[in-house]
C-alpha positions as CSV (number, residue, x, y, z in Angstrom):
1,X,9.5,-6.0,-31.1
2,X,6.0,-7.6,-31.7
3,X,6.0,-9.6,-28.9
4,X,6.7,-6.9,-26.6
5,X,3.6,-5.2,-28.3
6,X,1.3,-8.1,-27.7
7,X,2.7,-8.4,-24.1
8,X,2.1,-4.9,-23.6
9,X,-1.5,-4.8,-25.3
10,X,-2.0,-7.6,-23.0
11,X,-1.1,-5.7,-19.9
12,X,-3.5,-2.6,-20.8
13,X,-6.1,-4.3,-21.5
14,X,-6.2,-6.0,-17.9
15,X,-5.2,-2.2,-16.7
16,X,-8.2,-0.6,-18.4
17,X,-10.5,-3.4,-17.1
18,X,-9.5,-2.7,-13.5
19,X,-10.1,1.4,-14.3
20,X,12.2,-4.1,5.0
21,X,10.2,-6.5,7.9
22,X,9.0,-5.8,11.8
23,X,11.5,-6.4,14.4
24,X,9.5,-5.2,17.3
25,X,6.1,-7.2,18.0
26,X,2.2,-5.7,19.1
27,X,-0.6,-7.7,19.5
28,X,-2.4,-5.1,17.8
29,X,-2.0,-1.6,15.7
30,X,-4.3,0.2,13.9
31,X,-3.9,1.3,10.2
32,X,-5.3,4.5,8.5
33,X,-7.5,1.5,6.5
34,X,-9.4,1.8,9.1
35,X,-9.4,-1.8,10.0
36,X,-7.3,-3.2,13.1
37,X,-4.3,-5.5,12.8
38,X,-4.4,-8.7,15.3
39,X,-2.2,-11.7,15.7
40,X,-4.7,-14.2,14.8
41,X,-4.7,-18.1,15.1
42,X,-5.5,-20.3,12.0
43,X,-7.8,-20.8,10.2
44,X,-8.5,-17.8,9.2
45,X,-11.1,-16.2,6.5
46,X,-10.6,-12.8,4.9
47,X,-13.2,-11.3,1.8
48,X,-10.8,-11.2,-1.2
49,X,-11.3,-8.3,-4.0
50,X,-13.7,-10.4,-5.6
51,X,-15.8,-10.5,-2.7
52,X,-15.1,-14.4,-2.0
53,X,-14.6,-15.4,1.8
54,X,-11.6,-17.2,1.8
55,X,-10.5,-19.8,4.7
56,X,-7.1,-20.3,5.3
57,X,-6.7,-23.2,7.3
58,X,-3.0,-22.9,8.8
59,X,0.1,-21.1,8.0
60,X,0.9,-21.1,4.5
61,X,4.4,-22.5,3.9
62,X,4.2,-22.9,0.0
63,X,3.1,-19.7,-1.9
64,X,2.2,-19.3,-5.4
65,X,2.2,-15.5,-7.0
66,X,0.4,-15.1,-9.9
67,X,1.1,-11.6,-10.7
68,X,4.6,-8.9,-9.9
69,X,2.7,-6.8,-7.7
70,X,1.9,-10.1,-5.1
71,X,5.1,-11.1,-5.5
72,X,6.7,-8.0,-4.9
73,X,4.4,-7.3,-1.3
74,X,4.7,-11.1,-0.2
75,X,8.7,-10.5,-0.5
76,X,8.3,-7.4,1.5
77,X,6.6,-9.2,4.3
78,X,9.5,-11.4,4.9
79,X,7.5,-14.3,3.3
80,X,10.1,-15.0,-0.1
81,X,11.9,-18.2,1.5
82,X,8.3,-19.6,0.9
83,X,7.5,-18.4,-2.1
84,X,7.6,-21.7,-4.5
85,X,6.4,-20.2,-7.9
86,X,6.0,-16.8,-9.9
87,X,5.0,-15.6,-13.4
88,X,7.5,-15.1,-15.8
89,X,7.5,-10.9,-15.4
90,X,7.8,-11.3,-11.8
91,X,11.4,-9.9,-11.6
92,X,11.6,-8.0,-8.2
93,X,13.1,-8.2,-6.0
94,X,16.4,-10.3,-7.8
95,X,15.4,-13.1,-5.8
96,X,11.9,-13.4,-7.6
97,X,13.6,-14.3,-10.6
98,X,14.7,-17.5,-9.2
99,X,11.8,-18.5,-8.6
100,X,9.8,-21.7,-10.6
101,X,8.3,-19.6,-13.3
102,X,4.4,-20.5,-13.4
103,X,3.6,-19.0,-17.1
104,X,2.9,-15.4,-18.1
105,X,0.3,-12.9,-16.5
106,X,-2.6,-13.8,-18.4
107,X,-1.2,-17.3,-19.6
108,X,-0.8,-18.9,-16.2
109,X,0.2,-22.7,-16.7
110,X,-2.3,-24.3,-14.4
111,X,-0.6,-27.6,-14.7
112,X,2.6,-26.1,-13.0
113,X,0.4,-24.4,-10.8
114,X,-0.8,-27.6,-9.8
115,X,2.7,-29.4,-9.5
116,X,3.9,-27.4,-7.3
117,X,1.6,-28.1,-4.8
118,X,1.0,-24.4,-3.1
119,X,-0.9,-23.9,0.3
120,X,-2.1,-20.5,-0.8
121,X,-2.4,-18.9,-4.5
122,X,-2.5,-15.1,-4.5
123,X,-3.7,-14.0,-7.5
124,X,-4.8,-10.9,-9.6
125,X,-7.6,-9.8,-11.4
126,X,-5.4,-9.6,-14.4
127,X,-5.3,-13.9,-14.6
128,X,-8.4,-13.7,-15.7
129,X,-11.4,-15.0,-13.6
130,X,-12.0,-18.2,-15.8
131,X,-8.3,-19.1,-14.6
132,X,-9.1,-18.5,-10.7
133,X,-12.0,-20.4,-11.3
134,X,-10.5,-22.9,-12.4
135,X,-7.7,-23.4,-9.8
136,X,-10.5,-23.3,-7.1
137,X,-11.8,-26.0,-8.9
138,X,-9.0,-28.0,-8.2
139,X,-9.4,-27.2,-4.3
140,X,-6.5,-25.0,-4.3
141,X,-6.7,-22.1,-1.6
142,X,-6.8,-19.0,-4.2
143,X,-6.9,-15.0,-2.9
144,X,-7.4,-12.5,-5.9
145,X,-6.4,-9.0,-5.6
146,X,-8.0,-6.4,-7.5
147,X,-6.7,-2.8,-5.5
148,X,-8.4,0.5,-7.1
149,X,-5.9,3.1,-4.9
150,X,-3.5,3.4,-2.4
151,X,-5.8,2.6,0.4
152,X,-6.6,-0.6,-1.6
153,X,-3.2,-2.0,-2.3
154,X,-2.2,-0.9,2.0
155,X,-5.8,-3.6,3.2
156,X,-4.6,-5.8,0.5
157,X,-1.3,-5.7,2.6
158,X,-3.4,-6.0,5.9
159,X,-5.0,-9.4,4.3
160,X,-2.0,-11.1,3.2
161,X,-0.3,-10.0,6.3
162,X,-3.8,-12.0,8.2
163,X,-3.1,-14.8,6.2
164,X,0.0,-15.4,6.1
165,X,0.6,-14.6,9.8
166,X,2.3,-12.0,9.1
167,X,1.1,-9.3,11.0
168,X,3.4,-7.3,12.3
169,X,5.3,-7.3,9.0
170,X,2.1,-6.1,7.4
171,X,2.1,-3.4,9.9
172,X,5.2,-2.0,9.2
173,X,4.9,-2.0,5.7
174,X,1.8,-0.3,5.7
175,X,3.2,2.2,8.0
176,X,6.1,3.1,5.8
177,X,3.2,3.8,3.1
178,X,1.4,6.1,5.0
179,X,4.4,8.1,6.1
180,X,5.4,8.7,2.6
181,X,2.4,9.7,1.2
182,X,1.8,12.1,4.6
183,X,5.1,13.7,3.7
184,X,4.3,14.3,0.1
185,X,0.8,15.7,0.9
186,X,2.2,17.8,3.5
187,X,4.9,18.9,0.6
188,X,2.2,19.6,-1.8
189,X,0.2,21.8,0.4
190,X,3.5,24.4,0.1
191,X,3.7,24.6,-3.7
192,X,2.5,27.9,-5.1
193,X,1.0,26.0,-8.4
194,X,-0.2,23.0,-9.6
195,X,1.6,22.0,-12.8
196,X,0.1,20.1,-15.5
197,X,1.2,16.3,-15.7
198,X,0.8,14.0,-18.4
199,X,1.6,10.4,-17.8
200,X,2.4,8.6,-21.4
201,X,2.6,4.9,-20.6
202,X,2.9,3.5,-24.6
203,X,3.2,5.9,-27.6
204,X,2.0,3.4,-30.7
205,X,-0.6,4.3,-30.3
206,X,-0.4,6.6,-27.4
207,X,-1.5,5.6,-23.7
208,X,-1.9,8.1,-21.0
209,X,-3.3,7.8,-17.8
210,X,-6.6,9.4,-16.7
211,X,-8.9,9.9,-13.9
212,X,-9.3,6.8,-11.7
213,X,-5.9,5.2,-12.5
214,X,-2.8,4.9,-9.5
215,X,-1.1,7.6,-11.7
216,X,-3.8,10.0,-11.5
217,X,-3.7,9.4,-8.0
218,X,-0.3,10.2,-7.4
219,X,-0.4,13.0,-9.8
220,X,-3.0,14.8,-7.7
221,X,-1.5,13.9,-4.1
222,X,2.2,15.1,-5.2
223,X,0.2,18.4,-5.4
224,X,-0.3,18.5,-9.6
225,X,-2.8,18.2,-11.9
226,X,-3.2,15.7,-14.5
227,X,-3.6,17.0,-17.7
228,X,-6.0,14.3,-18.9
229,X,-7.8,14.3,-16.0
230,X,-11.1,14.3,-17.4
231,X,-11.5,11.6,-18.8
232,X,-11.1,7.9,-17.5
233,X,-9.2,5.4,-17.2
234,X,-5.8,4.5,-19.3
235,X,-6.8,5.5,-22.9
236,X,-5.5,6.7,-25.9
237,X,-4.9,9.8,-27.5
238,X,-3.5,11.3,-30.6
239,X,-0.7,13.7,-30.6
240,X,-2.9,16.6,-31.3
241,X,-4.6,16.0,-28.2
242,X,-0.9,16.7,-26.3
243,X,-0.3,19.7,-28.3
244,X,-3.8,20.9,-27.4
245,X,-3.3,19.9,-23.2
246,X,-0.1,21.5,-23.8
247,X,1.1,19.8,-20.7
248,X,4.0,21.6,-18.0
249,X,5.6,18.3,-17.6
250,X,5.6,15.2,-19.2
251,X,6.3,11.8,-17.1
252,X,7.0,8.9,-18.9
253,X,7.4,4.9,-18.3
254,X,11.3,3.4,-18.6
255,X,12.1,1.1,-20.5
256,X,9.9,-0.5,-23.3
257,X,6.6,1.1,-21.3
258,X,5.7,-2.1,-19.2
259,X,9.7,-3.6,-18.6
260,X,11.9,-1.1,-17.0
261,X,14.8,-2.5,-18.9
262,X,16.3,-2.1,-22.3
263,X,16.2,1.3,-24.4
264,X,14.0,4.0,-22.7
265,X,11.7,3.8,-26.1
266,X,8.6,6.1,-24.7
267,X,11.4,9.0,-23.8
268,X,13.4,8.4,-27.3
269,X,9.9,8.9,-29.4
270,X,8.7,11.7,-26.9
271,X,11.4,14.0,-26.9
272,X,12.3,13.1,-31.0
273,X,8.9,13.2,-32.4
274,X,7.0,16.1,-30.3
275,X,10.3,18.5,-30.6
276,X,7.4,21.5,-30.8
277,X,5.1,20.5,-27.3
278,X,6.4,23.0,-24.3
279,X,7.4,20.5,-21.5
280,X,9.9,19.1,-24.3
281,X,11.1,22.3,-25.4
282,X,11.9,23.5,-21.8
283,X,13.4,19.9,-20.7
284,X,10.9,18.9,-18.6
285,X,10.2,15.2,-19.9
286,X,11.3,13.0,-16.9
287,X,11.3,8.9,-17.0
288,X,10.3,7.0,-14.2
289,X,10.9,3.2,-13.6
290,X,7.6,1.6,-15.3
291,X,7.7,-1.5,-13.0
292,X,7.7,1.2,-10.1
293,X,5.0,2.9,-11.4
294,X,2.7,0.5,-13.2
295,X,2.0,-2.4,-10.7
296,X,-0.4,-1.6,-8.2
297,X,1.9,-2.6,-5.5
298,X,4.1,-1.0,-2.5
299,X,6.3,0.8,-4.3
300,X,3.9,3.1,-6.0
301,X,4.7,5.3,-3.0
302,X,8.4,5.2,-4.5
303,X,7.0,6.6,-7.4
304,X,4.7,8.9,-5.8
305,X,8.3,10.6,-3.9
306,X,9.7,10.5,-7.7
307,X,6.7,12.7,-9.0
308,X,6.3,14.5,-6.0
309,X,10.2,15.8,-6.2
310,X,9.6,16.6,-10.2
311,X,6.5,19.0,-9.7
312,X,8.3,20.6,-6.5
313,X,11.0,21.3,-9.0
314,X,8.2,23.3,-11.5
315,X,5.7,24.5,-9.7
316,X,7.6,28.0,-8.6
């Protein structure tokens, strides 16, 4: 149980800091990003989240993911027969876990890295920057994510689509995105009230999401209110501050709070240890998939469906 405590320590801590393919082709679409989609000719340069132009000379044919959110999107855009290494918590889609594991998260192996010999490295602000650094160093071709929103994670979508050459994937992908979060706005402008949310991520001690987090964001688009809105970021609170938000419904991670297998541990403590708050009273403590909902990837809009169907359920 420790390590998953230190591996899930880890994971906030990088958190708190950051506070199906095309089968028709278009030479061009244009997202609600704002930016247009072209088929392009290498190289190409795109401005990375850490505001580093980034040449990519041809077609990448051997990728490297450094975090489950890349992996997850560069899968989606058709590109996982040339995926040639992931971290070790890179575990979807099932074919990611057959992958050469690179290291950890924020213990990438940079000797592996190098070994494997990748074309492109997409990585995540969550590596670390001395670690980026350091790959650059060894004139590897390295793009690092860093997505605040939805919008963010769909032009971080639009990029990898640019540099991988895959464009039109990109496009559809993004496309899907928008749809879903149109339809749950679109939802959300029919509900007669806004129910409180709280979003508990890790109960020892207790995590919750705030303002400028994904979850806060899906909260608010699915037509709810976060009950720790006000304040920011992913912090922690004590169990008098629940009683005191006295929250309508209570979402929590599956799993062991960061791994969506194993015991639901966050629901087990919830629903045994705050018998007296309201939401677990009336039954309205709901788990969600924490991979889903924690990695700043595609299917957050998943998640956003799974929120938006809970407060449609309470909000009459």
């Amino acid at each position: 149980m420790e390590w998953k405590k230190i591996f899930i320590f880890l994971t906030l801590a990088a958190l708190i800091l950051v506070s199906g393919c095309a089968d028709t082709k278009s030479p061009e679409m244009q997202s609600k990003t704002g930016e247009n989609i072209k088929t392009e000719k290498f190289p190409v340069t795109v401005t990375d989240d850490f505001g580093f132009n980034i040449t990519v000379d041809k077609k990448p044919e051997r990728i490297i993911s450094l975090a489950p959110s890349n992996t997850e999107i560069l899968f989606a855009l058709g590109l996982g027969d040339k995926i040639v290494g992931v971290t070790e918590y890179c575990n979807y889609p099932e074919k990611a876990k057959e992958k050469p594991k690179v290291g950890g998260y924020s213990t990438i192996d940079i000797e592996k890295v190098l070994s494997l010999k990748p074309d492109l490295v997409v990585a995540s602000f969550g590596n670390g920057e001395e670690t980026i650094q350091t790959l650059k160093e060894y004139n590897l071709t390295v793009i690092a994510l860093n997505p605040k929103d939805l919008k963010g994670i769909m032009k971080d979508i639009e990029m990898l689509g640019k540099v991988t050459g895959e464009e039109e994937n990109a496009t559809k992908l993004i496309k899907m995105m928008e749809d879903k979060i149109e339809t749950v706005k679109a939802k959300a402008e029919k509900m007669e009230s806004k129910p409180k949310v709280a979003h508990i991520l890790w109960h020892d001690p207790i995590y919750v999401s705030g303002n400028g987090t994904f979850v806060n964001e899906l909260i608010t688009t699915a037509g709810g209110q976060n009950a720790f809105g006000d304040i920011e970021g992913w912090k922690v609170v004590s169990i008098e501050d629940l009683y005191s938000r006295d929250p309508d419904i209570i979402i929590v991670n599956s799993g062991d709070g960061m791994n969506a297998n194993g015991e639901n541990i966050i629901y087990k403590w919830v629903t045994s240890e705050l018998k007296d708050l309201r939401a677990v009273k009336e039954g309205k403590v709901y788990i969600i998939n924490s991979d889903m909902i924690s990695r700043p990837s595609y299917r957050l809009v998943y998640a956003l469906e799974e929120i938006s169907n809970i407060i449609a359920e309470n909000s009459g």
